[in-house]
C-alpha positions in Angstrom: 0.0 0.0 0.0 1.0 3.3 -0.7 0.6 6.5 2.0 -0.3 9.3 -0.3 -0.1 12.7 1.4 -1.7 16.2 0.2 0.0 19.6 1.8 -2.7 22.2 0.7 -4.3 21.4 -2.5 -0.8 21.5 -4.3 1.8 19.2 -3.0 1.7 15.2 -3.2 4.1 13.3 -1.3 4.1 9.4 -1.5 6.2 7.5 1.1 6.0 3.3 0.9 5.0 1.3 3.4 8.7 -0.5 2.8 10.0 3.0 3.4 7.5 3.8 6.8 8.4 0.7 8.3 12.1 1.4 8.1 11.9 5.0 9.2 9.5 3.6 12.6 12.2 0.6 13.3 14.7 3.5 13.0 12.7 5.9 15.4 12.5 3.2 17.6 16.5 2.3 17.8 17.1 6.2 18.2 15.0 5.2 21.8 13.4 9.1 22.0 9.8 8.9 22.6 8.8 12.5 20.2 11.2 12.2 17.4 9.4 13.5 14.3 11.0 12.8 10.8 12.1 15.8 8.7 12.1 15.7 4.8 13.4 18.9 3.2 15.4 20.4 0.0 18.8 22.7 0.3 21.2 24.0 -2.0 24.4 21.9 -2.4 26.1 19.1 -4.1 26.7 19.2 -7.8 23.4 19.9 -9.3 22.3 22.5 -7.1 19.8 20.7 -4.5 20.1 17.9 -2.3 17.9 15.9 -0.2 17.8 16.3 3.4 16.2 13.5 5.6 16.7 13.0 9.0 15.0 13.4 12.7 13.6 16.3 14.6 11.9 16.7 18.3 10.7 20.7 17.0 8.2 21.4 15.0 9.6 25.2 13.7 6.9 27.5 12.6 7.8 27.0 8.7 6.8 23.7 9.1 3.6 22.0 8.0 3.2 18.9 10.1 1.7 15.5 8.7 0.8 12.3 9.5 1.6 9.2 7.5 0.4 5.7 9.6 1.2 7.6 12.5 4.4 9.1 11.3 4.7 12.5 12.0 6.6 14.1 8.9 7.3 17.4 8.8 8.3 19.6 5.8 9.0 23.3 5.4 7.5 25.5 3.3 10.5 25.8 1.0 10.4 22.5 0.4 7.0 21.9 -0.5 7.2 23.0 -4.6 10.0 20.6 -5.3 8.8 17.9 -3.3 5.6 18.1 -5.2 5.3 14.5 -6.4 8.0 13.0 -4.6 7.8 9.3 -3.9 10.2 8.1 -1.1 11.0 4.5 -1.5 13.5 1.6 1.2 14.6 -1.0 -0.7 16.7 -3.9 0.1 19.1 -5.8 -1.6 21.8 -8.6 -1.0 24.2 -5.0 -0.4 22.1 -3.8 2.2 19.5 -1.3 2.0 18.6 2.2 1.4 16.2 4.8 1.0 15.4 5.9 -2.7 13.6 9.2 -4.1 11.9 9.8 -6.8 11.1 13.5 -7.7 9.6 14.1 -11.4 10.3 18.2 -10.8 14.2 16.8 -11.6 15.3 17.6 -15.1 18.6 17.3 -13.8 20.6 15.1 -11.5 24.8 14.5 -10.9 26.3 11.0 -12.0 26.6 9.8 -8.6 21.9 10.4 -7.9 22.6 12.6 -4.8 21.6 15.6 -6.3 19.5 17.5 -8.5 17.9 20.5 -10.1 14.6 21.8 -11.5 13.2 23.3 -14.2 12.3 26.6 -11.3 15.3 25.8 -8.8 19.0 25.0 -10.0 19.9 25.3 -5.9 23.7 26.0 -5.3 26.1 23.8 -7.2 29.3 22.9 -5.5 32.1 21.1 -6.5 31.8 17.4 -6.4 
C-alpha cells in the first residue's frame, strides 16, 4: 500500500510502506519517545539541490506537520514546490539497504543520484 499525502491542494508526497516501516524501526533504535521525521530540499552538491532527511523533536513555525500511519513528517515550506510528487521508497538488496527518491520536478541530477535540479530551482552547485 502506498501513504499518499496532500500539503494544501498542491503538493503530493508518496512515502511506501517498505520506506515507513524502516523509518518507525529507525525511530525506535534512536529510543526518544517524540522524534518527528524531517524531509526537506537545500542548495548543495553538484546539481544545485540535495535531499535532506533525518529526525527532529521541534516542529519550527515553517513547518507543516503531517501524519503518515502515525508518522509524524514534517516539511517546510521551502520544500514543498520541489517535493511536489516526490515518492520516497526503502529497498533492500543482498548489499544492504537504502532509501530511494523519486522526484519528477528533476530535469537534472549528478552521476553519482545525490543531487538535482529543477526546471524553477537549479539550488547551489558545489564542486563534487
Amino acid at each position: 500500500m502506498i501513504v499518499r499525502i496532500e500539503l494544501g491542494v498542491i503538493i503530493m508526497l508518496t512515502i511506501t510502506d517498505a520506506a515507513v516501516n524502516h523509518i518507525r524501526e529507525m525511530m525506535k533504535a534512536e529510543g526518544e519517545d517524540n522524534l518527528l521525521l524531517r524531509v526537506g530540499v537545500k542548495g548543495g552538491g553538484c546539481s544545485g539541490l540535495s535531499y535532506g532527511m533525518g529526525f527532529d523533536t521541534q516542529k519550527h513555525e515553517e513547518d507543516n506537520q503531517l501524519d503518515v500511519n502515525g508518522l509524524p513528517v514534517l516539511i517546510d515550506k521551502e520544500s514543498e514546490p520541489v517535493l511536489d510528487g516526490v515518492v520516497i521508497d526503502y529497498k533492500q538488496n543482498m548489499m544492504g539497504g537504502g532509501f530511494t527518491i523519486e522526484n519528477p520536478n528533476a530535469i537534472a541530477s549528478c552521476g553519482c543520484g545525490s543531487s538535482f535540479r529543477t526546471a524553477t530551482n537549479a539550488g547551489t552547485p558545489e564542486d563534487c
